[in-house]
PAZAPA-4460 file (N, C-alpha, C; in steps of 0.05 Angstrom, whole numbers, plus 32768, in hexadecimal, padded with zeros to 4 digits):
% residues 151
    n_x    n_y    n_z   ca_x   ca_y   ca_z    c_x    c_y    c_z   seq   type   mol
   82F1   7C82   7E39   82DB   7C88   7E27   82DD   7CA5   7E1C     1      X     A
   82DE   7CAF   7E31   82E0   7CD1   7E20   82F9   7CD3   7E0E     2      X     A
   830E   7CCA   7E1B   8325   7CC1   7E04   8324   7CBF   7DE1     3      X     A
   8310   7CB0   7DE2   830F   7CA1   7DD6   82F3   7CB7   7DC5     4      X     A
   82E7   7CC1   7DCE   82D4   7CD4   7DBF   82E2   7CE2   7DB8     5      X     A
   82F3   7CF0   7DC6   830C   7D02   7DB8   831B   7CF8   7DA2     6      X     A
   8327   7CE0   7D9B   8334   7CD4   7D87   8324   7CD3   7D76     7      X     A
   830C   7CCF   7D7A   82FE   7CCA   7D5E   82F9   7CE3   7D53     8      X     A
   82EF   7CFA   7D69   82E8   7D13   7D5B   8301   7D1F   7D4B     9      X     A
   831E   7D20   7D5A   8334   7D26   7D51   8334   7D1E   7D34    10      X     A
   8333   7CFE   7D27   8338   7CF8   7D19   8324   7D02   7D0B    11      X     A
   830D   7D03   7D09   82F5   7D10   7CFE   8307   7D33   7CF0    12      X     A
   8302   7D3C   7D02   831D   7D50   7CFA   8330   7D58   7CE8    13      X     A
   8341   7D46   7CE9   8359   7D44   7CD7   8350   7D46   7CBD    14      X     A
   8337   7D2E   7CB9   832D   7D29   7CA3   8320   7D46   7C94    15      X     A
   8316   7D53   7CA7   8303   7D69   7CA1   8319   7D78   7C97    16      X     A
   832A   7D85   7CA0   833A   7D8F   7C9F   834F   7D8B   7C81    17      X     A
   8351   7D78   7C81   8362   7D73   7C64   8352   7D80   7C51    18      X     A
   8346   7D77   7C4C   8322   7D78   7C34   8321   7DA2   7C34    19      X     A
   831D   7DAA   7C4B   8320   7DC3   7C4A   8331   7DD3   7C43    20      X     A
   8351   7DCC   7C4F   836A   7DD2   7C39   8361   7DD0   7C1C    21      X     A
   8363   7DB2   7C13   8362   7DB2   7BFC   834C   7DC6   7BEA    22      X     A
   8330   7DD1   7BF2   831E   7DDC   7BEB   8329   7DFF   7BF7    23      X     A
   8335   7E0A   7C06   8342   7E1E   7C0D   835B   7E22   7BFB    24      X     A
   8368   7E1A   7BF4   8384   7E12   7BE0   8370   7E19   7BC7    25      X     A
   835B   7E11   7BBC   8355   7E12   7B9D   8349   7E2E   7BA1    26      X     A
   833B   7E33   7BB4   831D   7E50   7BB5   8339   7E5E   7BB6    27      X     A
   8354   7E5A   7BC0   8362   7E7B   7BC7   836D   7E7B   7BB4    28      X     A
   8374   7E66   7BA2   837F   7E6A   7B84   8368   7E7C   7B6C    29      X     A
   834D   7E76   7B6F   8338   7E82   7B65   8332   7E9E   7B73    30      X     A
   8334   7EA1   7B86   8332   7EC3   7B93   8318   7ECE   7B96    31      X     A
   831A   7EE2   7BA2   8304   7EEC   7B98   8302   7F00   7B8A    32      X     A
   82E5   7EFC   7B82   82DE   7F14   7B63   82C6   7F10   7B62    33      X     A
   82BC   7F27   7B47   829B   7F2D   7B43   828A   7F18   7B3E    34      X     A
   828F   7F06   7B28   8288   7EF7   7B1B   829F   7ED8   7B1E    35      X     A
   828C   7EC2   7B26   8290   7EA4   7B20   828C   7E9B   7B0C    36      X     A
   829A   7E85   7B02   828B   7E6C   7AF7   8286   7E5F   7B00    37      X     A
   8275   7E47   7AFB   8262   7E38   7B01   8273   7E21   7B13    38      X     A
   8287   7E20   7B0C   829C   7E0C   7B16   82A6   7E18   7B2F    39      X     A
   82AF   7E31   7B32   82BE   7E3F   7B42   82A7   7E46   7B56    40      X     A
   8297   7E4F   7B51   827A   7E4B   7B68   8278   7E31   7B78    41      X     A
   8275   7E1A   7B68   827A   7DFE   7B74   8291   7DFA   7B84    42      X     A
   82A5   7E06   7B7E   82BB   7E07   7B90   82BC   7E15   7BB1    43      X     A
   82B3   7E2C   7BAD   82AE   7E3E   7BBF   8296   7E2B   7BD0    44      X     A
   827A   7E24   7BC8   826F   7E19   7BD2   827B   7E08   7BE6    45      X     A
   828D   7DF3   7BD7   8297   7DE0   7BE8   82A4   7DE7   7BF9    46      X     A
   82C0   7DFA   7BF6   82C9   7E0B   7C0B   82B7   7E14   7C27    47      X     A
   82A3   7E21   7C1F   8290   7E2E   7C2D   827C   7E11   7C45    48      X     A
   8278   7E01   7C36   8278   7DE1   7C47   827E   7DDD   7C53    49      X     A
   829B   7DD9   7C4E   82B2   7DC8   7C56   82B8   7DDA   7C69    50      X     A
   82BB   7DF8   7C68   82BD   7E07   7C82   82A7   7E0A   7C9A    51      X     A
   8292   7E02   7C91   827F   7DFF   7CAA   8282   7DE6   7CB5    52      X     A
   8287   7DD2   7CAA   8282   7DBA   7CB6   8299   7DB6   7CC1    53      X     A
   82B3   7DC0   7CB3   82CE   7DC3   7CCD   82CA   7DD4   7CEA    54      X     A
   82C0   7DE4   7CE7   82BA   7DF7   7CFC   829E   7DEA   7D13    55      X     A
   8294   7DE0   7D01   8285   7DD0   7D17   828C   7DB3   7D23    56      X     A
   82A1   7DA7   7D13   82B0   7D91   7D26   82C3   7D91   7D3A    57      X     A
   82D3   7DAF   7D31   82E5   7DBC   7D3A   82D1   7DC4   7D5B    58      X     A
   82C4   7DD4   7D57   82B0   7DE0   7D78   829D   7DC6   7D84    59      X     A
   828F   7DBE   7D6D   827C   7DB2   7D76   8280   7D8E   7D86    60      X     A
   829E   7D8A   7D7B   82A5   7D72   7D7A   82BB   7D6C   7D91    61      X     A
   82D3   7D77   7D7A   82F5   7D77   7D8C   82F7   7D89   7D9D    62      X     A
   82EE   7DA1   7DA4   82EE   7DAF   7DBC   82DF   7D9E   7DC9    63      X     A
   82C1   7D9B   7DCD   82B4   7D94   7DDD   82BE   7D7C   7DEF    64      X     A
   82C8   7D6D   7DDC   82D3   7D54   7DE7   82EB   7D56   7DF9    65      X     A
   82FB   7D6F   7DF2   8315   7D6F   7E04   8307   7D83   7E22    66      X     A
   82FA   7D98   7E26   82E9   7D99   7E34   82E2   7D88   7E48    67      X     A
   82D3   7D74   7E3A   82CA   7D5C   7E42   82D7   7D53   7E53    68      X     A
   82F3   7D4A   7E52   8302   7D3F   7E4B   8317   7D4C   7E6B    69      X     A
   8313   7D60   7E67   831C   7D76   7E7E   8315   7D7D   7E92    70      X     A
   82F7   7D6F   7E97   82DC   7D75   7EA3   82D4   7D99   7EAB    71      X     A
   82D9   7D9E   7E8E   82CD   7DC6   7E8A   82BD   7DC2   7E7D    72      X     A
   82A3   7DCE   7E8F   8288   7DDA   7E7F   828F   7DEF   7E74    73      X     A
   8279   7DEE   7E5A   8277   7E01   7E51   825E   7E05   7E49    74      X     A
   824D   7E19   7E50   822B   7E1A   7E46   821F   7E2A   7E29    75      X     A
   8237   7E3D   7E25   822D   7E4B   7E0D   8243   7E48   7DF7    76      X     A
   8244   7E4F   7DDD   825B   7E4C   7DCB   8268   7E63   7DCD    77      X     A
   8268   7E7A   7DDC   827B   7E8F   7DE8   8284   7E88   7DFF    78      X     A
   827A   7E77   7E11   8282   7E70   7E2C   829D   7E5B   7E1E    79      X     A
   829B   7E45   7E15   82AD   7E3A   7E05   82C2   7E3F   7DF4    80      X     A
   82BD   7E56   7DE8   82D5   7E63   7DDE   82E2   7E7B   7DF5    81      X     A
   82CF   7E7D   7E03   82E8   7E91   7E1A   82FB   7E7C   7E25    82      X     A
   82ED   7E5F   7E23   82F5   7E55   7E37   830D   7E4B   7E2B    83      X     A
   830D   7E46   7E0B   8323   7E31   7DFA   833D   7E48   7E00    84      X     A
   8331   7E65   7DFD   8347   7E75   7DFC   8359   7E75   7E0D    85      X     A
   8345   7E6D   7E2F   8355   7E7D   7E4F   8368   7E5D   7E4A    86      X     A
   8362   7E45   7E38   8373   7E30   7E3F   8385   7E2D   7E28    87      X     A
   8385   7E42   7E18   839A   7E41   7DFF   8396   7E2D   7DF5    88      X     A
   8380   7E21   7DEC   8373   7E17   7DD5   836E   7E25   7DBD    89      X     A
   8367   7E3A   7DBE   836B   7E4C   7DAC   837B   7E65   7DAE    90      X     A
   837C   7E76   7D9E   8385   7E95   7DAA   837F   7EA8   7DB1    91      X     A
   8365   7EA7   7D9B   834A   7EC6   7DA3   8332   7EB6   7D9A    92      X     A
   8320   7EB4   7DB2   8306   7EB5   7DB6   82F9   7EBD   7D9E    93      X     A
   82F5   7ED4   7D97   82F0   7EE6   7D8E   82EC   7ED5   7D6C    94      X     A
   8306   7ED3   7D61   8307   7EC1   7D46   82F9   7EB1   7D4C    95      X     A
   82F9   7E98   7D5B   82EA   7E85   7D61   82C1   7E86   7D60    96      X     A
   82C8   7E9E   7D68   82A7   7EA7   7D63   829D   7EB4   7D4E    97      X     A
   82B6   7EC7   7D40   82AF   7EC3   7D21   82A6   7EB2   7D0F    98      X     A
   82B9   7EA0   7D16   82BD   7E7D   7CFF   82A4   7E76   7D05    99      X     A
   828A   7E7A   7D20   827A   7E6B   7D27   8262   7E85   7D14   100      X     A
   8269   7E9C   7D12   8258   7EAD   7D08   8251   7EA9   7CE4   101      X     A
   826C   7EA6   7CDD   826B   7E9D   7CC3   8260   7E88   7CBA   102      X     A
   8269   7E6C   7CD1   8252   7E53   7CCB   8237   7E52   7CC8   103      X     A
   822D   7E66   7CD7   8216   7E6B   7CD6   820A   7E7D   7CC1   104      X     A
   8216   7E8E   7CBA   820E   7EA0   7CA6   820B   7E84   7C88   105      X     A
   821E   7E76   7C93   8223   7E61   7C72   8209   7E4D   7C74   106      X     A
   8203   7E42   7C83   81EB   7E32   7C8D   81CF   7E48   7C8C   107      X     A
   81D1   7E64   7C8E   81B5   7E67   7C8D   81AF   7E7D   7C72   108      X     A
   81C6   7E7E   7C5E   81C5   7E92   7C45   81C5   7E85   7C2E   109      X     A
   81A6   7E96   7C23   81A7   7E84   7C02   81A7   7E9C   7BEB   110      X     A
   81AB   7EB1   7BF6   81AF   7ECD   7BE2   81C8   7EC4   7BDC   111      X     A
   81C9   7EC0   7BBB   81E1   7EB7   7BB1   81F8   7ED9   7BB2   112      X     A
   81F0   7EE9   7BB2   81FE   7F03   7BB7   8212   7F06   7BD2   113      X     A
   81FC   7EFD   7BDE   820C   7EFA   7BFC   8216   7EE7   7C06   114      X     A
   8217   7EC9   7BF8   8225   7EB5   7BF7   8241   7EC5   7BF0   115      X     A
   824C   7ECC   7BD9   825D   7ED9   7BCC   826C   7EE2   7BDB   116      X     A
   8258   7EF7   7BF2   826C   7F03   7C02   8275   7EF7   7C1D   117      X     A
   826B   7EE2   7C1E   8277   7ECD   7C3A   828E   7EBE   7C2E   118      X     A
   8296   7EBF   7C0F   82AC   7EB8   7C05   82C7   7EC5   7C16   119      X     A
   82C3   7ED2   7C15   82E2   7EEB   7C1D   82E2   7EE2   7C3B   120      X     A
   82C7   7EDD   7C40   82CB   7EDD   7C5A   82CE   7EC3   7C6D   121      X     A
   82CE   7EA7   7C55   82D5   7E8D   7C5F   82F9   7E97   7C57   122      X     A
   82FF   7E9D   7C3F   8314   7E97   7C3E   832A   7EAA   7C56   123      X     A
   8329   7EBE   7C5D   8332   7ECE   7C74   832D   7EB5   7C88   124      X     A
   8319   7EA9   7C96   8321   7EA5   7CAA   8327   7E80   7CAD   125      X     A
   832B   7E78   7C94   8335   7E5A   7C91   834D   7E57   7CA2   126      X     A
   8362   7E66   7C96   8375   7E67   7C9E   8376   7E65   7CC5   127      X     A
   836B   7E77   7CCD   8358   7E81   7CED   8352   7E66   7CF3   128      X     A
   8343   7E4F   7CE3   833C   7E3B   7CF2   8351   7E27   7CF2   129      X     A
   8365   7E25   7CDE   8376   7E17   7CD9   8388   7E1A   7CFA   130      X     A
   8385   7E35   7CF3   83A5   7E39   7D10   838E   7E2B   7D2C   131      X     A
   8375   7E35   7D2F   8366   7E2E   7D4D   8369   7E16   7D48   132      X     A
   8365   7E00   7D37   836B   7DE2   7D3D   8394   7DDB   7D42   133      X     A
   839A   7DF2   7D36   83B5   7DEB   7D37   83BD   7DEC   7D5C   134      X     A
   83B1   7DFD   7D5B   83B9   7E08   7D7C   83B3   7DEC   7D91   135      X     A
   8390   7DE5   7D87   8392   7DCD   7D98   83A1   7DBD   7D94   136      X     A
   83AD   7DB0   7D79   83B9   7D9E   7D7C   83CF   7D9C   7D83   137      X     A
   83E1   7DB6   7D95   83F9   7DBD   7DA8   83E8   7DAF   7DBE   138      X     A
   83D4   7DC1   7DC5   83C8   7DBE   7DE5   83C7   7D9B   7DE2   139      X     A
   83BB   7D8A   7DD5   83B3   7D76   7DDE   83CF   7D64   7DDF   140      X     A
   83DE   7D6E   7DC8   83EF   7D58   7DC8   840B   7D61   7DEB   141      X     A
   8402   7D7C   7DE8   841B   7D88   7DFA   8409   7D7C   7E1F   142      X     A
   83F4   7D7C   7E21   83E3   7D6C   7E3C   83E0   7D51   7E34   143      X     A
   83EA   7D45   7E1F   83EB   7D29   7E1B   83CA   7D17   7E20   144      X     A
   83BB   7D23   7E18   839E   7D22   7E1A   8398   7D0C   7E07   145      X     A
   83A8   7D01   7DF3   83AE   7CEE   7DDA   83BE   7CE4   7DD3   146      X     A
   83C6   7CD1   7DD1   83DC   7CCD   7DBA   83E3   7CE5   7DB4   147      X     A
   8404   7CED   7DA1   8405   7D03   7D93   83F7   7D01   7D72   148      X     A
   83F1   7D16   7D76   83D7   7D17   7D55   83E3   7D35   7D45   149      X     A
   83E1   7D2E   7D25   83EE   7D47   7D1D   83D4   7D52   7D04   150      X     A
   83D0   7D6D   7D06   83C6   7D70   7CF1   83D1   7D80   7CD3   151      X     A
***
């Protein structure tokens, strides 16, 4: 069973993950600067989405489940990223709790000014989430916790 919550979240994942490339690939071709258009805002938006909702399937989902899975508690979302770190799930804690700082800044900001400037700051750490899923998917596939799975 827990297996099997893991496969589904994994694949949940992958999915998230493509969608975010693709939306990271267009915002870093657009860059940043003073002034948007109306299109290029919509873009960023989606980026800016697509990066919270990866980041929360990524912690809230596929960690939890391998965890799970491991039988390691974890009670806080710093207790969990010390913990992804001490098992080379990730690399630095630290990022990990950024990506979770930024999600939240994106979920609770409607000053379009300061939207703007969480731009620079999804695109800096995309990349950051790209590698922490990359990392798990050594750990899981390297403890054979799944099938092998590639992202």
């Amino acid at each position: 069973m827990k297996k099997q919550i893991l496969k589904e979240n994994i694949n949940l994942l992958q999915k998230s993950i493509q969608t975010l490339r693709l939306s990271f690939n267009k915002c870093n071709k657009i860059g940043i600067k003073k002034e948007y258009t109306f299109e290029e805002l919509e873009s960023f938006d989606s980026l800016t989405s697509k990066f919270a909702r990866t980041s929360d399937i990524f912690t809230q989902k596929a960690l939890r489940s391998v965890f799970n899975l491991l039988r390691e508690n974890s009670s806080t979302f710093i207790d969990m990223a010390n913990k992804a770190e001490k098992l080379d799930l990730i690399t630095n804690a630290d990022d990990l709790i950024e990506i979770r700082d930024i999600r939240n800044e994106i979920a609770h900001e409607y000053i379009q000014e300061i939207i703007q400037e969480l731009f620079k700051k999804v695109l800096d750490k995309t990349d950051v989430l790209f590698s922490c899923v990359e990392m798990t998917n050594v750990y899981i596939n390297k403890k054979q916790l799944l099938k092998k799975w590639n992202i």
